[in-house]
C-alpha positions, 0 to 999 in steps of 0.5 A: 875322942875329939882330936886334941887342938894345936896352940895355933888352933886354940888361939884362932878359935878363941879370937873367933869366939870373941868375934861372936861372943861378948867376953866373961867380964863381971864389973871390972873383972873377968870370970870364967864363968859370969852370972849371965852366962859367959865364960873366958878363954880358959873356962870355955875349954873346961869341962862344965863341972870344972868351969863351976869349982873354977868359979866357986873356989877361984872366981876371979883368981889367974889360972896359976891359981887354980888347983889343977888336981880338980879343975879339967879342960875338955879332952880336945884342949888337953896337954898343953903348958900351964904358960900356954892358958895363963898367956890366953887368959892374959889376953882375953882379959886385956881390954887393950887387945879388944873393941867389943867383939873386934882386936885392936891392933894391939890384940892382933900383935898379942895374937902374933906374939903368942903363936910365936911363944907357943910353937903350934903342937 
């Protein structure tokens, strides 16, 4: 079994990916998981199967939303808060925080914000 990653990690990990990957939007709307390919910061760390029903059933709903008794994240991005995602997802969505695959110092405030929201466990 992976070790499971710290919020600190998963937030540096998800702004490096996005360095390197263009975001999971759709139109005006973010997906988890687009025709092309592409996933957001909280469909990438779901498991495949999950990362399907995510966007079948709840395509282009919060992660609030989605019913949590059917949708997993892959085991080393398990045990964190619901709040923790729902803030990741947020910021993968702002298009404040992003020029293409680079932050705008909003995103680098947003990013500073949330490692001090979610203590790094």
């Amino acid at each position: 079994m992976k070790k499971r990653l710290t919020t600190h990690q998963i937030i540096d990990e998800t702004v490096e990916y996005y360095k390197n990957n263009p975001r999971a939007l759709q139109g005006e709307h973010c997906e988890y998981l687009t025709d092309d390919g592409k996933m957001c910061a909280v469909g990438r760390c779901l498991t495949p199967k999950s990362v399907q029903i995510a966007q079948t059933k709840f395509n282009g709903k919060p992660f609030y939303d989605l019913d949590k008794s059917i949708i997993k994240f892959k085991s080393k991005y398990q045990g964190h808060c619901d709040s923790f995602w729902l803030c990741l997802q947020s910021f993968h969505d702002c298009d404040h925080c992003w020029d293409g695959n680079k932050l705008t110092e909003d995103g680098e405030r947003r990013v500073k914000l949330l490692k001090e929201n979610f203590v790094n466990i």
